[in-house]
C-alpha positions as CSV (number, residue, x, y, z in Angstrom):
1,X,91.0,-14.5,131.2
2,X,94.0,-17.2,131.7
3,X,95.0,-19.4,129.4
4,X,94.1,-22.5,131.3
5,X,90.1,-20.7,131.5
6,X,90.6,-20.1,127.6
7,X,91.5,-23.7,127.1
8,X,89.0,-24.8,129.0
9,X,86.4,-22.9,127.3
10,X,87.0,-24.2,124.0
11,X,86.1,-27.7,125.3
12,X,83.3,-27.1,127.7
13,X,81.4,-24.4,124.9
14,X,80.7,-27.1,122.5
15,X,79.5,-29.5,124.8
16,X,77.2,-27.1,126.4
17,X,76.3,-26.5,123.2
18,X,75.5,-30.1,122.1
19,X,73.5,-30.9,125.3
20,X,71.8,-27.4,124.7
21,X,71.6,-28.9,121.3
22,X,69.9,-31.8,121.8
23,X,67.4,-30.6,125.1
24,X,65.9,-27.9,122.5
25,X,65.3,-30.2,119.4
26,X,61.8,-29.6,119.6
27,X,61.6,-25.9,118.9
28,X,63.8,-25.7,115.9
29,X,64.7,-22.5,115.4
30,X,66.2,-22.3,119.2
31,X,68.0,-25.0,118.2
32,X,69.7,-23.8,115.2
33,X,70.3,-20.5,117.1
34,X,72.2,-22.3,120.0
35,X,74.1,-24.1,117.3
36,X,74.7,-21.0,115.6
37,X,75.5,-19.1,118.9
38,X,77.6,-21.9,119.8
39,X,79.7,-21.8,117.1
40,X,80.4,-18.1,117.5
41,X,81.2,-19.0,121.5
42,X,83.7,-21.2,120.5
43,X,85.8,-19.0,117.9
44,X,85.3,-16.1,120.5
45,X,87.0,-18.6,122.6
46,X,89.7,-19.5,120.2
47,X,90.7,-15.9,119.0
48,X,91.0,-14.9,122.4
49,X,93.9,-17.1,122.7
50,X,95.5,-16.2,120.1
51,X,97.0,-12.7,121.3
52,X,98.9,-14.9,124.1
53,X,100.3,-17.5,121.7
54,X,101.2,-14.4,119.2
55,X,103.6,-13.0,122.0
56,X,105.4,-16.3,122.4
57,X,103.3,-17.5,125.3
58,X,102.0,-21.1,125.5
59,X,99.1,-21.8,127.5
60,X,98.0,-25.1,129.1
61,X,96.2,-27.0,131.2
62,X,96.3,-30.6,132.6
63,X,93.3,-32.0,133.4
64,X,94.5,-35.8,135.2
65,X,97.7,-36.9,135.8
66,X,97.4,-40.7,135.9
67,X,101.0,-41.4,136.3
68,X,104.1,-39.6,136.5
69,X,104.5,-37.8,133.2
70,X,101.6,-39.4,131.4
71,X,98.9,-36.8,131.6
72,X,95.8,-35.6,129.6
73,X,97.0,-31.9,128.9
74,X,96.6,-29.2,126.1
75,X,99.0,-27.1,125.4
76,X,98.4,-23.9,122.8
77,X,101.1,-23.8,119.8
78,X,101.2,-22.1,116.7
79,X,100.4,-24.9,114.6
80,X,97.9,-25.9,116.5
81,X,96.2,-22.4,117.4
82,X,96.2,-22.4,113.4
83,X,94.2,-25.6,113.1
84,X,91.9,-24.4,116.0
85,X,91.1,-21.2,114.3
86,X,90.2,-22.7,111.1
87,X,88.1,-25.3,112.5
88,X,86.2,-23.1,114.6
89,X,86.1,-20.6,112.1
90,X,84.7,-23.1,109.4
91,X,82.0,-24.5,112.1
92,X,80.3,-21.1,112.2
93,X,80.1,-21.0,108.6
94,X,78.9,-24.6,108.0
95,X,76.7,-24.0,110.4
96,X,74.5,-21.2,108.6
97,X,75.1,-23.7,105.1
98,X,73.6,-26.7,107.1
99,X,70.6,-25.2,108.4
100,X,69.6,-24.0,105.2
101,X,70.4,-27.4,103.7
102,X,69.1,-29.5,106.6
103,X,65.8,-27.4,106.6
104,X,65.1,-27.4,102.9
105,X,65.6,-30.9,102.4
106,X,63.3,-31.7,105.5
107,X,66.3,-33.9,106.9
108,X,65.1,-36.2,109.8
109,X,67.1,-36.2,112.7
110,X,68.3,-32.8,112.5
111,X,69.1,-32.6,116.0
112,X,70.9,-35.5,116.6
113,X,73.1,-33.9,113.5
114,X,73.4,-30.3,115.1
115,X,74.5,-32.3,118.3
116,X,76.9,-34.9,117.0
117,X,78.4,-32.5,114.6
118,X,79.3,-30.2,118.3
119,X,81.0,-33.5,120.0
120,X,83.0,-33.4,116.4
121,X,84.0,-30.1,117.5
122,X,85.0,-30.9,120.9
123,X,86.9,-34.0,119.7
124,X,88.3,-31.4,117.1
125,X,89.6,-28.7,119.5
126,X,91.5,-31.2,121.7
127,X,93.5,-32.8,118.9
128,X,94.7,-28.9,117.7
129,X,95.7,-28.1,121.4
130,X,96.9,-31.9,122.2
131,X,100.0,-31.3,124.4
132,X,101.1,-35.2,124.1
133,X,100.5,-38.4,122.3
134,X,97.9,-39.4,124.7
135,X,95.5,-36.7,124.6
136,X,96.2,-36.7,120.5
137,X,95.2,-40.3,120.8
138,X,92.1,-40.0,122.9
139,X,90.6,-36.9,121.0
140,X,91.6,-38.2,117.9
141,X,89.4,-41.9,118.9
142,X,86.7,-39.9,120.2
143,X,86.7,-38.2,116.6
């Protein structure tokens, strides 16, 4: 896969995940195996870039250019691979924690939680691949 499919990826996966999420919050073990599976999507997604960025490349992607030079675009770099990794890394393990402490607490609105907690993610993965101060700015808001 590119690096612009990559990228993508690790923004659309979660948000599939959370509408996923929240359309199967009546059965609740297929929800907290979506959640589950989506966590594991999105490090899939995240390790595979990070082969590309080892070698020195740096993948991106603009989504809208509204003016000249002021776009919403991710770019992959080292630091920011490295906060994407541990993020995505830590969602699939809090995500096996909360079900077992969501479930035996009897926590209402678990859905809405599983759901909200993958937007988090989203918002997550584009302030670690943020290529400028605008897309930091709007991911970091929508955090």
């Amino acid at each position: 896969m590119s690096g612009e499919t990559l990228i993508a990826a690790t923004l659309l996966v979660p948000v599939v995940g959370a509408a996923l999420i929240a359309a199967l919050g009546r059965w609740p073990n297929v929800r907290e195996s979506v959640t589950l599976a989506t966590s594991v999507a999105l490090f899939a997604a995240v390790l595979a870039l990070l082969p590309g960025v080892q070698e020195g490349l740096r993948p991106q992607l603009v989504l809208v250019e509204m003016l000249p030079g002021i776009a919403i675009a991710f770019r992959v770099e080292p630091l920011g691979m490295l906060f994407a990794l541990v993020a995505s890394g830590l969602w699939c393990v809090n995500s096996v924690y909360s079900i077992g402490y969501m479930r035996a607490n009897r926590e209402p609105h678990q859905t809405r939680f599983y759901a909200c907690f993958a937007l988090a993610l989203v918002a997550t993965m584009g302030i670690a691949l943020a290529s400028n101060l605008l897309t930091l700015f709007l991911f970091y808001e929508l955090l």
